[in-house]
N, C-alpha and C positions, 0 to 999 in steps of 0.2 A: 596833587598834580605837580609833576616837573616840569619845568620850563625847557629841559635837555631834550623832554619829547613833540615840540615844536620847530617849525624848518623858520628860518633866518625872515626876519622881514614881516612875520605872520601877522602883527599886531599897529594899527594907529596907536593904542595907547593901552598902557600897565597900569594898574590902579592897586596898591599896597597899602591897606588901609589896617591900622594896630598888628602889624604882623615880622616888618621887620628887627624891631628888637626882641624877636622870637628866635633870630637865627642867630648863631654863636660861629663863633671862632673865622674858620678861613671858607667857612661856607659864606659868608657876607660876602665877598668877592665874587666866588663862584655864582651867588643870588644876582649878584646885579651885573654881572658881564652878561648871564645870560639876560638878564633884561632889556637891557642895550643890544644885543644880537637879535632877541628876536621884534622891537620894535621897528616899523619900516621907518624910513630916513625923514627926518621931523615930528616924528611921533614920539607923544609924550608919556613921562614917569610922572604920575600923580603918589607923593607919600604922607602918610599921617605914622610917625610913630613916635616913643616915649623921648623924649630928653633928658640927657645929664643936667645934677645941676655941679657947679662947681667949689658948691662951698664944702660937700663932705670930702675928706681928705685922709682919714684914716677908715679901719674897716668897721662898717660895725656891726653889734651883736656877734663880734667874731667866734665866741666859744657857742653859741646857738645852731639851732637847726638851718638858721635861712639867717645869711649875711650879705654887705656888700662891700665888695673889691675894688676900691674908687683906681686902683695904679691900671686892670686889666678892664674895669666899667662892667664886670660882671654880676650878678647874682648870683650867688652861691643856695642850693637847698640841700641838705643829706650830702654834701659835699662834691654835688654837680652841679655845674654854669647849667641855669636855665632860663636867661634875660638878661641881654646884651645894653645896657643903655652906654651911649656916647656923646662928647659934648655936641654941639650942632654943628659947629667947623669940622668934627672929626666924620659926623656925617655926612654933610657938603664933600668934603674933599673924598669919601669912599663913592660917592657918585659921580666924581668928576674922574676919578681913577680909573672907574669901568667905562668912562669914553662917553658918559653923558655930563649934559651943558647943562649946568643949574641956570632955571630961569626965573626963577623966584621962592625963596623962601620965608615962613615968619614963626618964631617962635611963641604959639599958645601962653596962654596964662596959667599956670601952675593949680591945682584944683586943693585946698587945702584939705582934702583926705588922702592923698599925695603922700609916701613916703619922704623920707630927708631928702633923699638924693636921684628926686624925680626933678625937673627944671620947669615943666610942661614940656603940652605936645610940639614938636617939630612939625611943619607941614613942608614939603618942596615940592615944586612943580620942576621936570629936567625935561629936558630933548636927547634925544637921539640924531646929531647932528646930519643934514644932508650933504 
């Protein structure tokens, strides 16, 4: 389902639960303007998705089938991005950029079957300012 096929205002509240660090590139913007367009004015962004963490710094398993890109936060498999992960500031600030008000965030405790360069989960609660 697109969000492009709903009229402005449609929804009190978005709920994105393990889904955002699915979406790559410049479509992350495009996901959450429309999210913020179509929430009516005070209604809230509920998100659960994966965190960066910040200690891996080079790529790894780079000659392998599935790496990761710590400079772009992508995964790499067969040599397409398929898992966006970002630090939690760099999340915050792409939901403050689409014109919602973070109202609360907290960063999960990390699951120790967890890749290197998983942080845990980010959770954010935003508004859609009135």
């Amino acid at each position: 389902m697109n969000l492009r096929d709903f009229s402005d205002c449609s929804f009190d509240a978005v709920v994105a639960v393990a889904c955002l660090h699915w979406v790559i590139g410049d479509d992350r913007q495009d996901c959450l303007a429309n999210v913020c367009r179509v929430l009516t004015p005070g209604g809230r962004f509920y998100v659960w998705t994966s965190g960066r963490s910040t200690e891996v710094i080079k790529p790894s398993n780079a000659k392998g089938e599935s790496y990761f890109e710590p400079q772009s936060g992508l995964l790499i498999r067969n040599g397409l991005p398929y898992f966006h992960l970002k630090l939690p500031e760099e999340v915050l600030s792409e939901i403050g950029n689409a014109g919602l008000s973070v109202l609360h965030w907290k960063l999960g405790k990390r699951d120790e079957d967890d890749g290197p360069y998983f942080s845990g989960p980010l959770i954010v609660v935003a508004a859609r300012p009135c």
